[in-house]
N, C-alpha and C positions, 0 to 999 in steps of 0.2 A: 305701196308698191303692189303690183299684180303679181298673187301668186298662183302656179298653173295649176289648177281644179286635178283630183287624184278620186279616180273610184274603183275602189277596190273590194272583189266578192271573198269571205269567209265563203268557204263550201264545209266547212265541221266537217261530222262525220259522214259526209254522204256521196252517192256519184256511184259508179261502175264504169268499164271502161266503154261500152256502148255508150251510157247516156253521155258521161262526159266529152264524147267526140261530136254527140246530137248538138250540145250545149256551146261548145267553144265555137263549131263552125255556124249557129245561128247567131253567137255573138261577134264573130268576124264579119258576118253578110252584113250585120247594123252596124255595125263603128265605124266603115271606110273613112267619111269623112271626116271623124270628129277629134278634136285636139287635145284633149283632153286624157291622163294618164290613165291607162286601164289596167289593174292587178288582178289576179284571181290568185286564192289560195287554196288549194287542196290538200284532202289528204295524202300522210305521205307516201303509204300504198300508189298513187297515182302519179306522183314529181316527175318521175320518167316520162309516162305519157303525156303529161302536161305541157312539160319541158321541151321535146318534140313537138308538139303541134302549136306551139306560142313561137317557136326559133324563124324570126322573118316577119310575126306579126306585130298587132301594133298593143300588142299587150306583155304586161311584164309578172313574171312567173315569185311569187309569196309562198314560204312554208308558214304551217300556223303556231310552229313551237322550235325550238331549237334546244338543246346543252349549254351550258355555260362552259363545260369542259372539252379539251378539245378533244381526248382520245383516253381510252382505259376501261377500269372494268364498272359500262353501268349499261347496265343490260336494259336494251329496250330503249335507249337515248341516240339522238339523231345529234352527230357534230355540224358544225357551222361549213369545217372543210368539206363533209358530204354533201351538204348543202348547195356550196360554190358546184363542186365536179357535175351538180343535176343541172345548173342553169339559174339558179335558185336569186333574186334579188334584193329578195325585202323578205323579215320575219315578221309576226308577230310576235308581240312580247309585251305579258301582262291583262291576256283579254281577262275578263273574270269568269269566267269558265274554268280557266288555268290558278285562279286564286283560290274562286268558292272549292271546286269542286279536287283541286288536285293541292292543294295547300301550300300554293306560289304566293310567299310574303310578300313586299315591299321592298326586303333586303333580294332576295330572291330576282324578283324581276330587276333592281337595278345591277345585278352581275352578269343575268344575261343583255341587258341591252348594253352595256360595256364589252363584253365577249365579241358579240353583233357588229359592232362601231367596228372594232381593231378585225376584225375578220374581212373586213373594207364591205359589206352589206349594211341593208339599210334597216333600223328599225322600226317598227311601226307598234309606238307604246301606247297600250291602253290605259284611261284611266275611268274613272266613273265612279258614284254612289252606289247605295242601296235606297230602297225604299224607304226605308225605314229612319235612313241617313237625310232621303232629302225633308220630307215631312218633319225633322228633328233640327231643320234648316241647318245641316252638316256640309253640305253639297261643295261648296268653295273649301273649306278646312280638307276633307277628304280629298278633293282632286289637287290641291298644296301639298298636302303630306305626300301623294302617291308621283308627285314630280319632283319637291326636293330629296326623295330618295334618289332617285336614280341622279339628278343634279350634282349629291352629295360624292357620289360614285365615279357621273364623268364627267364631270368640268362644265361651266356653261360654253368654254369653247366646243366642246363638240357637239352640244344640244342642236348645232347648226345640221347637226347629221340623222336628227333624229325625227319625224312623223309623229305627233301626236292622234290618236284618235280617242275622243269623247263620247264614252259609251255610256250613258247611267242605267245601271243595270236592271231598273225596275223596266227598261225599256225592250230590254235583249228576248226577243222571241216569243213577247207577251200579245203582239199586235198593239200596244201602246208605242206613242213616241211624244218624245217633247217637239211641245210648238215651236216654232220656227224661233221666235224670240227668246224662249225658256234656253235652248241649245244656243244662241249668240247671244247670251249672256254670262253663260261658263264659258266659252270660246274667247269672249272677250276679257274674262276674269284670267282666265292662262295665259293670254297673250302679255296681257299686265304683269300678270305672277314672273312670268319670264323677264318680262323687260325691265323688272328691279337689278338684274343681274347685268345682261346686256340689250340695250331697246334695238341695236341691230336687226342683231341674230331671232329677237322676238318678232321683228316685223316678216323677216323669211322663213322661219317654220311656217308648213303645214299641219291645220287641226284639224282634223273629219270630225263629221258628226255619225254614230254608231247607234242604231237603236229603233227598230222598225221602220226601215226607209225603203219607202216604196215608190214608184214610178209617180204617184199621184201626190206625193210631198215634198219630193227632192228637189222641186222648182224654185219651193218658196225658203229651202232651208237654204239651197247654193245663193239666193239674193243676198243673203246677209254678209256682212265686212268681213265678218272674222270667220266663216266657216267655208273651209279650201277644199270639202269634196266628204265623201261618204265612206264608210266602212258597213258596207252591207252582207246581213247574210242570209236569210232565206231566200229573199228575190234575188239572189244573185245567181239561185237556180232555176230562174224561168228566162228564158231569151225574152220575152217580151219585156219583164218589169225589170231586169238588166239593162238592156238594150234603153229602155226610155228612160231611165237613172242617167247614163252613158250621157245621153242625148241631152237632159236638162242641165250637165255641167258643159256642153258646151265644146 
């Protein structure tokens, strides 16, 4: 089945409210024509102004983290309902940034991508190796274990609600990326790993592929069967290498 190409920018920790308006409106001038889903997620300093300048466009508004809770006392935690009242459509949940560095388990990210589902937003769950993982040819056992959590948590009925993105982390920010085939090969391994449960709902999820994708790759990586669009994040801060991501899904 054809499923619709999704390219979606991490912006991390970066932006101002000058650049970000330089940034959205040169990504508006390049996507007129193209069909393909376009996310951007900022930070959340900026969901306001983001939220505003995407409302009419042909792009849909991402936070990069959300609460699993929905209200009370956790100081410094963003709800899911705050989220909705910004415009908010899609989270991320489980990039490993939020695993390594902030000590978001496996249990962890499968309560928030449950929280996510029932909050009626979409999640956009990461999964991915280490270095260390793939070289130790870990790479399929790791991205199994970091799906049947969350599996365990919400049913393969709702997985139908869920965005995979396939980030192997030795990839994230290093200027490395897997070849086109290395990345539809885990692509195709998750879509299998799912389709033990239901082969459906495996052939309609979307997988991105996460992990140094620049204008000058993302040609060869959107040809492959199993990979439905990109989760980018440094070029997702330049209109050009945006804009030509954009353009090579189509």
């Amino acid at each position: 089945m054809t499923r619709k190409k999704i390219v979606a920018g991490n912006w991390k920790m970066n932006g101002s409210l000058e650049s970000n308006e330089q940034l959205l409106k040169g990504v508006f001038a390049g996507i007129e024509s193209e069909n393909s889903l376009v996310i951007v997620a900022p930070p959340f300093a900026y969901l306001s102004q983001v939220s505003a300048m995407v409302k009419g466009a042909q792009v849909s508004l991402a936070a990069q983290n959300s609460s699993q809770y929905a209200s009370g006392a956790y100081t410094g935690e963003t709800s899911l309902g705050m989220l909705k009242d910004l415009g908010v459509e899609y989270v991320l949940v489980g990039h490993s940034e939020r695993r390594t560095h902030y000590g978001e388990t496996d249990g962890i990210v499968a309560e928030k991508t449950k929280a996510i589902i029932e909050s009626g937003l979409i999640p956009i769950l990461c999964i991915g190796e280490t270095l260390e993982e793939r070289q130790s040819e870990q790479t399929l056992l790791v991205c199994a274990k970091q799906i049947n959590a969350v599996l365990s948590e919400v049913g393969i009925s709702n997985f139908e609600k869920v965005v995979v993105a396939y980030e192997p982390v030795w990839a994230i920010g290093t200027g490395l990326s897997a070849t086109a085939q290395q990345a539809q090969d885990v692509h195709e391994f998750v879509r299998k790993h799912i389709a033990t449960q239901d082969s459906e709902i495996a052939k309609k999820v979307q997988i991105l592929y996460g992990g140094s994708v620049k204008a000058s790759n993302s040609e060869e990586l959107f040809a492959m069967p199993d990979i439905d669009g990109a989760l980018v994040g440094g070029a997702s801060l330049i209109v050009e290498e945006f804009v030509g991501i954009i353009k090579s899904a189509g």
